[in-house]
MITI-706794 format. One record per residue (C-alpha): x, y, z. Coordinates in steps of 0.25 Angstrom, whole numbers, padded with zeros to 4 digits, always signed. Layout:
BEGIN
XYZ...
***
This chain:
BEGIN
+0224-0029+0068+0213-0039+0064+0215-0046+0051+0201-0044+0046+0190-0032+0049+0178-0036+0057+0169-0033+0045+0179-0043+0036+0174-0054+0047+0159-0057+0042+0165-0058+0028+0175-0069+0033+0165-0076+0040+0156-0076+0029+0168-0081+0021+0170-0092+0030+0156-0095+0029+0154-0096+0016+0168-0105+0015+0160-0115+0023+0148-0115+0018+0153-0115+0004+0159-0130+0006+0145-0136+0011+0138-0141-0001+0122-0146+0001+0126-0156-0010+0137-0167-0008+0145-0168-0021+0143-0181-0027+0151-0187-0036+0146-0200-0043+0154-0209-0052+0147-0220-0061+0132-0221-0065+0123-0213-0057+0110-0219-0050+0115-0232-0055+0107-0240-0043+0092-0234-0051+0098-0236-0066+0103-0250-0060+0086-0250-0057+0083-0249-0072+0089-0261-0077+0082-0274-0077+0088-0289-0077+0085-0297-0090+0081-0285-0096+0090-0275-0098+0103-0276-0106+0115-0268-0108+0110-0258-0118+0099-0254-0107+0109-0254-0097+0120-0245-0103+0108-0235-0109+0103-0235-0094+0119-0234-0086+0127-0231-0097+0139-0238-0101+0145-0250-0087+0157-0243-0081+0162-0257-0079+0160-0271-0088+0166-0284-0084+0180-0288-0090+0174-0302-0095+0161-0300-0104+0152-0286-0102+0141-0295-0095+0144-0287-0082+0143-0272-0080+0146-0263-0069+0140-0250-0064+0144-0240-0055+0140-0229-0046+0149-0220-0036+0143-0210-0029+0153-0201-0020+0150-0190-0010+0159-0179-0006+0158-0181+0012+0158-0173+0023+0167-0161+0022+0171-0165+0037+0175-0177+0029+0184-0170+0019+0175-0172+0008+0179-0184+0005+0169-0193-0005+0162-0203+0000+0155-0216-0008+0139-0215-0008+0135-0224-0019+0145-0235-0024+0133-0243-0035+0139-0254-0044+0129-0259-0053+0132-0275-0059+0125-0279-0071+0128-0293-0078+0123-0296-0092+0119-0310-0099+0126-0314-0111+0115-0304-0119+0118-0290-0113+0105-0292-0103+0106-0287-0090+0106-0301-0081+0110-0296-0068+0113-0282-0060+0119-0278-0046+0119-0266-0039+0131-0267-0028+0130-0254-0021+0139-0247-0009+0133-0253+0003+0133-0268-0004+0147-0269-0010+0156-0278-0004+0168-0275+0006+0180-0279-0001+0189-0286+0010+0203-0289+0008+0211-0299+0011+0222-0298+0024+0231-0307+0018+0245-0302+0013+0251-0309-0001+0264-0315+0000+0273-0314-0012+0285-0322-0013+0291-0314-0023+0295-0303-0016+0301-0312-0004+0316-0308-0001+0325-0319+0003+0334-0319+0017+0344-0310+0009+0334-0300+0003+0327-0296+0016+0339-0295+0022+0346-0286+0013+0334-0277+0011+0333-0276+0028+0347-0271+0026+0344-0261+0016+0332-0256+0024+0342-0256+0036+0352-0247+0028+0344-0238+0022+0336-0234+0035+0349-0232+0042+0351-0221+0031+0340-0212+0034+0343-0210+0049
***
């Protein structure tokens, strides 16, 4: 009359044991995008000293030059972490690293910044709305188009 045999219960609560068990990790999964450890490379290079071959054989190749000239390059490192499973798994940002270096006219290193998660800047928007004129509908236009709105929302009921 029972579905399952009293000796088929231990296996189904070791099963469901094991189903739990199995989905805990001891290490969080990780995933990193970018130059690893960039924050004690970005250590290694020196002002006035180094220059852009000591750099790319220390970092590798900028993922990011500026548009003008190459005297500024860009550096990155993203570190994402799988959460909770109470949160859903969902990743969660623990090292955001942008290293900044500018170069003199000779391909020395004259200056670097490292920007990391805690110092970057909130970006705030502005509240204001833009007006465009060209889309303005004369008297005639709104009216017409509040008439059409009128009929066609009559022919759904």
């Amino acid at each position: 009359m029972f579905l399952f045999k009293y000796k088929h219960v231990n296996y189904i609560i070791l099963l469901t044991i094991y189903i739990l068990l199995s989905n805990c990790q001891l290490n969080k999964k990780t995933t990193t995008h970018g130059i690893n450890f960039l924050e004690n490379r970005s250590k290694l290079l020196k002002i006035n000293e180094t220059n852009k071959n000591d750099i790319i054989n220390i970092l590798g190749e900028p993922l990011n030059k500026s548009h003008n000239n190459d005297l500024k390059w860009f550096y990155f490192e993203t570190k994402k972490e799988k959460s909770k499973i109470y949160k859903l798994g969902k990743e969660r940002i623990t090292k955001n690293n942008v290293l900044i270096l500018q170069f003199d006219r000779y391909g020395v290193l004259k200056e670097k910044k490292l920007v990391q998660k805690d110092n970057m800047n909130k970006i705030k928007f502005s509240e204001k709305e833009t007006v465009n004129n060209v889309q303005k509908k004369s008297f005639v236009g709104s009216f017409l188009g509040s008439l059409r709105q009128k009929m066609y929302s009559n022919r759904n009921k």
